[in-house]
C-alpha positions in Angstrom: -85.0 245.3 96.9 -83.2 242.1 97.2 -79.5 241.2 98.4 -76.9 242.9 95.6 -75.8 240.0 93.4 -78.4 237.4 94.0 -80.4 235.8 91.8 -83.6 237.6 93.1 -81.8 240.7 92.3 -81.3 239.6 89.0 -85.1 239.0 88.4 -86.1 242.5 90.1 -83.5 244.5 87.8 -85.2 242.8 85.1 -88.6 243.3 85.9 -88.2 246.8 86.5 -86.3 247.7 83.6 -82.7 248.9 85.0 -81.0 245.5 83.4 -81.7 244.7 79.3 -82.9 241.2 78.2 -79.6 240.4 76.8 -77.7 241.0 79.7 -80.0 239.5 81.9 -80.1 236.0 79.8 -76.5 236.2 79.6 -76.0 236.8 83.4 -78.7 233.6 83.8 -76.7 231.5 81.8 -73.0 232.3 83.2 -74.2 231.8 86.3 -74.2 228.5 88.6 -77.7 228.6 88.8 -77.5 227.4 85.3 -74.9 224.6 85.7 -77.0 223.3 88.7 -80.3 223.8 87.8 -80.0 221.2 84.3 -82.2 218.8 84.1 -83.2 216.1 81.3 -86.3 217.8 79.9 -86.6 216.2 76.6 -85.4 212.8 74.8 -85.5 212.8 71.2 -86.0 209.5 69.6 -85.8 208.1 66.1 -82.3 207.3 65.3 -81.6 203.4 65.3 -77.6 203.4 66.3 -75.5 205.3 68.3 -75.8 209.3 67.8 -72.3 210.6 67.2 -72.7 213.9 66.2 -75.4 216.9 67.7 -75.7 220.6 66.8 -78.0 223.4 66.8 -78.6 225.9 64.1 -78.0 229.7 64.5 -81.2 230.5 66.3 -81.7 227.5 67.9 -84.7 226.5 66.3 -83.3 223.0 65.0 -80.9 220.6 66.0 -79.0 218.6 63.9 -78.3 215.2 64.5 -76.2 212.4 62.9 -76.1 208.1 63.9 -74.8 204.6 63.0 -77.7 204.6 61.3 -76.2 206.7 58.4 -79.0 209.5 58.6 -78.7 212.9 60.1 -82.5 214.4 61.1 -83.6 217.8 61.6 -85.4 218.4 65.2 -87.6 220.5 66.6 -86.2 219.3 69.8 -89.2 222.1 71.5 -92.0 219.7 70.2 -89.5 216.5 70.7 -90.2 215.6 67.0 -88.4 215.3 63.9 -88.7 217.8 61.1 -87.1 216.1 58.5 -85.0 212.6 58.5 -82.5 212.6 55.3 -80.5 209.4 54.5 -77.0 210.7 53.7 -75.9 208.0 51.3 -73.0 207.4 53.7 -72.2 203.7 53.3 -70.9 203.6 57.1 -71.6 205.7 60.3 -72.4 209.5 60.1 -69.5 211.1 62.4 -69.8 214.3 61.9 -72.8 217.3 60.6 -73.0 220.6 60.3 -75.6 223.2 59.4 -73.8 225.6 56.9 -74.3 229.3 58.5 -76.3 232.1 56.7 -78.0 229.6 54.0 -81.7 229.1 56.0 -80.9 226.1 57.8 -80.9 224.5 54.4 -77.7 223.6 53.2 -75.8 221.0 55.7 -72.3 218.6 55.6 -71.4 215.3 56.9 -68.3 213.5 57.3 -68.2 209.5 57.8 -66.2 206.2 58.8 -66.8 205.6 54.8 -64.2 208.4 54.1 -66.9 210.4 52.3 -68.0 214.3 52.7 -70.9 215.1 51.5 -73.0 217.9 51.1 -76.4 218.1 51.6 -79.5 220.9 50.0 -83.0 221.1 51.4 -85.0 222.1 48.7 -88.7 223.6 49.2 -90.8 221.0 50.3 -88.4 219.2 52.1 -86.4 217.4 49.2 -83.4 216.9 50.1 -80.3 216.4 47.3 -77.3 215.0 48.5 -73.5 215.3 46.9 -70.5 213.7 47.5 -67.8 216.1 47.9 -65.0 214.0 48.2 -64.1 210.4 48.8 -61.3 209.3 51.1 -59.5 205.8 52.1 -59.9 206.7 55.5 -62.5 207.3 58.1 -63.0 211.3 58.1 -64.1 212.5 62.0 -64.7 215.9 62.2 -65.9 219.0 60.5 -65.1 222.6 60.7 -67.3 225.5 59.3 -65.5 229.0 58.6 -67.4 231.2 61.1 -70.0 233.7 59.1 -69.5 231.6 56.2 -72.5 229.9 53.7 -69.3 228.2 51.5 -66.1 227.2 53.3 -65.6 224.3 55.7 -62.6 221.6 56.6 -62.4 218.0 57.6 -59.8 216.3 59.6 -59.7 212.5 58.4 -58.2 209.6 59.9 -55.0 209.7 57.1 -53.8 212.5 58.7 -55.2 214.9 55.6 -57.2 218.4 56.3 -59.2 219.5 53.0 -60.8 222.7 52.3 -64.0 222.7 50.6 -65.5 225.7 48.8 -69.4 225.0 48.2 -69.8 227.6 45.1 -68.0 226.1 43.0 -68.2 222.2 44.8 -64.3 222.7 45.1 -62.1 220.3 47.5 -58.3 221.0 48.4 -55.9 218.9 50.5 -54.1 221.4 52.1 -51.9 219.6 54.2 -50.7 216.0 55.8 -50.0 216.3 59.3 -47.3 213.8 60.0 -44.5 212.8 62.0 -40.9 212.4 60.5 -39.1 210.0 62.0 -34.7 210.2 62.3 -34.9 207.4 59.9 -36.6 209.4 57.4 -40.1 207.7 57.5 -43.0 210.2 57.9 -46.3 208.8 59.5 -49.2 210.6 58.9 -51.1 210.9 62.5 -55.0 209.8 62.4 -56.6 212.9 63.0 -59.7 213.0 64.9 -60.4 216.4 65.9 -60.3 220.4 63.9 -61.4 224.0 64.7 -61.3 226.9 63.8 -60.9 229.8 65.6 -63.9 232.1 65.6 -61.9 235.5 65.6 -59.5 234.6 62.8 -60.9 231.9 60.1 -57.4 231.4 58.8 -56.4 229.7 62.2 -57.3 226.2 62.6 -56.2 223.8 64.7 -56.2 220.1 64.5 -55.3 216.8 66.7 -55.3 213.3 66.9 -53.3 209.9 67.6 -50.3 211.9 69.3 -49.5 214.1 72.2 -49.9 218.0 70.2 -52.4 220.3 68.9 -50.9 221.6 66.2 -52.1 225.1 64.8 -51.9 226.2 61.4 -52.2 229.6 59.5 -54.2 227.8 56.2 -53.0 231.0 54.3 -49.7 229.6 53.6 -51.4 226.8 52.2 -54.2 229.0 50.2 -51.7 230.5 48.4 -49.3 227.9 47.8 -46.2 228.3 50.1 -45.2 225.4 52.3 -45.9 226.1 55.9 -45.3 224.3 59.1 -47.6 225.0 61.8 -47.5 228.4 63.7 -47.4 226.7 67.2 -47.8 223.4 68.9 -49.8 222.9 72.6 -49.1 220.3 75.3 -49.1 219.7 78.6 -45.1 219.7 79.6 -46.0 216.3 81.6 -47.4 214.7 78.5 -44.4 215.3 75.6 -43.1 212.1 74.4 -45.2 210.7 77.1 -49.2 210.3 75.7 -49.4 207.6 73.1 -53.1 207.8 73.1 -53.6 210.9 71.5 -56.4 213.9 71.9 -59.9 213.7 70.8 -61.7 216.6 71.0 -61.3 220.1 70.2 -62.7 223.7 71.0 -61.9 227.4 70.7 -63.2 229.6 73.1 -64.1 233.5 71.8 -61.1 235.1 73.0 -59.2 232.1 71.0 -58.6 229.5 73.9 -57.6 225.8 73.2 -59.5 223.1 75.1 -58.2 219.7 74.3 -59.3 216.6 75.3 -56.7 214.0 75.9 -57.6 210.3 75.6 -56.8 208.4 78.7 -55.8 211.6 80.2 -57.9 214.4 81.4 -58.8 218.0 79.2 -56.6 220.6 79.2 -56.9 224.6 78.6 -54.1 226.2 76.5 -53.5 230.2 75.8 -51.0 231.6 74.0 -48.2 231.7 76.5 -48.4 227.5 76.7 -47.4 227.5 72.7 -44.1 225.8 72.4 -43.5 228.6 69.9 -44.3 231.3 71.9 -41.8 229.9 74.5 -39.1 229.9 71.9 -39.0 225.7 71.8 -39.1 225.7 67.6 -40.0 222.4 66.9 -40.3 223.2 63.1 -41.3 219.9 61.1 -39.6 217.3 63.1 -41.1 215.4 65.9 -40.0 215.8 70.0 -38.7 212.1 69.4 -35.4 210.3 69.0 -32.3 212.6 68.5 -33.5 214.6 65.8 -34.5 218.5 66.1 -36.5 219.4 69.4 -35.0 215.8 70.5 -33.4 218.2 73.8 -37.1 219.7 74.3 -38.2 217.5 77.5 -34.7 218.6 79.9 -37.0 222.1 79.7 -40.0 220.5 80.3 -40.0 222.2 83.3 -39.9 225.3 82.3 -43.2 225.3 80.1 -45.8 227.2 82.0 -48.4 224.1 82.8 -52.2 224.5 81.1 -55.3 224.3 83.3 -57.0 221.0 83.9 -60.1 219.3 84.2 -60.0 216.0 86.2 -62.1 213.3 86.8 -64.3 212.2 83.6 -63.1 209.3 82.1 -62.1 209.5 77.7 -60.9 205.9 76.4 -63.3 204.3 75.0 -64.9 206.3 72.1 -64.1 209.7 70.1 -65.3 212.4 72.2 -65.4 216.6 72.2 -65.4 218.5 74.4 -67.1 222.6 74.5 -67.6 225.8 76.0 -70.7 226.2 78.0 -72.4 229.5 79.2 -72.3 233.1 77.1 -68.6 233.7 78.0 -67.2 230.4 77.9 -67.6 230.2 81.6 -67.7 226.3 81.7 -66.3 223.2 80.6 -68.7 220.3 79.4 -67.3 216.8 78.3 -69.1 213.2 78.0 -67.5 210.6 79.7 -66.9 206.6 79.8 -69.2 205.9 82.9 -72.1 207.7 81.1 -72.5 211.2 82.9 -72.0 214.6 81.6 -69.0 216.8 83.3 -69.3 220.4 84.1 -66.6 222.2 84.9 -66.0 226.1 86.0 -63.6 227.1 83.6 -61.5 229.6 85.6 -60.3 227.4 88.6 -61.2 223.6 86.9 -63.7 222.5 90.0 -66.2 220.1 89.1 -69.5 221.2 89.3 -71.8 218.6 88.2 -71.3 215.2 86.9 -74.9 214.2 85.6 -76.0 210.5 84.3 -76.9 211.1 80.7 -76.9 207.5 79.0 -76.5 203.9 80.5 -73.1 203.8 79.0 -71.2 206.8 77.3 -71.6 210.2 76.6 -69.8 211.6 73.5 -71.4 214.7 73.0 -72.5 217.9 74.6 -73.8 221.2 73.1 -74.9 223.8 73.9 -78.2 225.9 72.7 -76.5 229.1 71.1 -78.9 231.5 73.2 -81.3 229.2 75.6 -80.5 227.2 78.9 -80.6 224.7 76.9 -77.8 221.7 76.7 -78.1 218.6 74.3 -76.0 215.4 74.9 -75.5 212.1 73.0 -74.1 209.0 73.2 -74.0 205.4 72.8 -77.6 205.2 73.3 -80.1 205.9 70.0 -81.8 208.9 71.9 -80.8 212.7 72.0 -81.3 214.2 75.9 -82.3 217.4 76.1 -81.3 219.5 79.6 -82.9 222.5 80.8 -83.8 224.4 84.4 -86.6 222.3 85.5 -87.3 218.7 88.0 -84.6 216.7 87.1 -85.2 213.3 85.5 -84.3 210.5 88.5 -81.9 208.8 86.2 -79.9 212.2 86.1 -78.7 212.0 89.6 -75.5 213.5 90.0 -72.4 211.4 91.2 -71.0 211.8 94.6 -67.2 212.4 96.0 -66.6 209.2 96.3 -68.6 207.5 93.0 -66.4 209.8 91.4 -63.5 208.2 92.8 -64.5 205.3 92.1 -65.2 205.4 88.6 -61.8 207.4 87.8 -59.9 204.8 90.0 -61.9 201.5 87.9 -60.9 203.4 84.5 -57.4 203.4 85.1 
């Protein structure tokens, strides 16, 4: 029998029957094995612009894709073929798509620099009728899909407004503005560029964008009418009244951890105890500015427990996320400036691979929802698929001191 705890053990309990498919796969995945075995396997070509926006369906049978070239197609990224290529009707770049859960893979949503949601039904055949849902002034980034639900998704958009759209019905609600009031009265809404929700509690979401906080919200005190400010704000003590750039990307974990991920700054891992809430700093409505309410807040700085980090990829140039990798949420995965795909280990923030996935900038990394399977995207028109396997010679990993020198030429 092989050494307790090795990978050949692994294999052996397996084959022999003492350890159950799922928890093997999900030991295979959390492991580093996993991080350091990726590989580009696949490239997936048809889109003619930049691919901003990748996802795979609930099985992991498709993956979603979404371009400058204001189309979103359907993959069977195992064949390295599209299944279906649908123009959107988007007058400017697709952001944002999602696959709506529990509808068959057939009923999907996009968000665009146009300032248009729109909804989007496969029909037998492969017919696809598309809907505008609503129609913004502003560029609308992100999406975010109720978890478990066919109906109910958000959008974040770049005029600081956060809608709630109910499919059966084709219903849209502004539920809030996020802003910042100034002592002079003035209120700025905040582009937002970033939302989630958080997979345990649907009524939590969280958003971010051209200032320093995540904000979360309870939407039931919207739902139903009563004003409501958000239920806690999250940033690094360092960074209050201090990050003018803003954040970019947003994830929840599954036991409800924050990953943010600051532009021109690194990514940052918040739990309850780093609310300014939960540490009795009630900002209310009023900003951490000037000499209004929470003006005192940064003399305490210090006394705001500080959020893990993960240091050295490089987020100024475009949007980017930022995700979960592995069955538990074990690791960190970000895009990055100088073109290579980060991977952190969540629980300490060391760096465990940084991997060249386009010539010039990665925005997107996701994961397949049961394989070891990764999908990035970037400025390039290609999709890269990564799995255990040779690696690709253009995925060579940066050294120590590359990465020093690309975090030091960024600054």
């Amino acid at each position: 029998m092989p050494a307790e705890g090795t990978r050949m053990a692994g294999l052996w309990e397996r084959e022999v029957g003492r350890l159950r498919p799922k928890r093997f796969a999900d030991s295979v995945r959390a492991s580093e094995d996993f991080v350091n075995s990726l590989g580009i396997q696949k490239r997936l070509r048809e889109h003619r612009g930049c691919v901003n926006t990748i996802s795979f369906n609930s099985t992991g049978s498709l993956l979603l894709s979404g371009s400058d070239d204001r189309t979103v197609v359907l993959w069977d990224w195992e064949a390295a073929r599209p299944a279906l290529q649908i123009h959107t009707g988007h007058e400017n770049n697709v952001l944002h798509a999602q696959f709506m859960p529990l509808s068959d893979d057939r009923s999907i949503v996009t968000c665009g620099a146009d300032g248009e949601v729109r909804y989007v039904q496969i029909e037998e055949g492969g017919r696809a009728v598309v809907d505008q849902v609503v129609e913004t002034e502003y560029a609308v980034h992100r999406l975010a899909v109720e978890p478990g639900s066919p109906h109910t998704f958000y959008s974040a958009g770049q005029d600081g407004s956060v809608w709630r759209f109910d499919l059966r019905g084709k219903q849209s609600k502004e539920l809030l503005k996020v802003g910042v009031i100034y002592d002079d009265g003035v209120n700025d809404a905040l582009d937002l560029y970033a939302i989630a929700v958080d997979p345990r509690n649907p009524y939590r979401v969280a958003v971010s964008g051209s200032d320093e906080f995540v904000r979360l919200y309870d939407t039931r005190k919207y739902l139903h009418g009563d004003f409501g400010c958000p239920i806690d704000y999250f940033c690094p003590p360092g960074l209050i009244t201090k990050n003018q750039d803003g954040i970019t990307g947003l994830a929840f974990s599954q036991t409800g951890e924050i990953l943010a991920s600051y532009s021109c700054d690194n990514i940052y891992l918040f739990e309850r105890e780093h609310g300014l809430h939960f540490n009795d700093f009630k900002v209310g409505v009023m900003p951490l500015y000037g000499d209004g309410v929470g003006a005192a807040l940064p003399l305490y700085k210090d006394k705001l427990p500080e959020p893990r980090s993960f240091v050295g990829h490089r987020n100024k140039q475009t949007v980017k996320g930022v995700n979960f990798l592995g069955p538990n949420c074990d690791y960190v995965a970000s895009g990055s400036d100088c073109g290579h795909v980060f991977v952190w280990r969540k629980k300490d923030g060391v760096l465990m691979r940084a991997m060249k996935g386009d010539k010039r900038i990665v925005n997107c990394v996701e994961q397949h929802p049961s394989e070891i399977v990764v999908a990035s995207s970037g400025i390039a028109t290609d999709v890269k698929i990564w799995a255990p396997g040779d690696c690709d010679p253009s995925t060579i990993d940066l050294d120590e001191t590359q990465l020093k020198y690309v975090h030091c030429n960024a600054e």
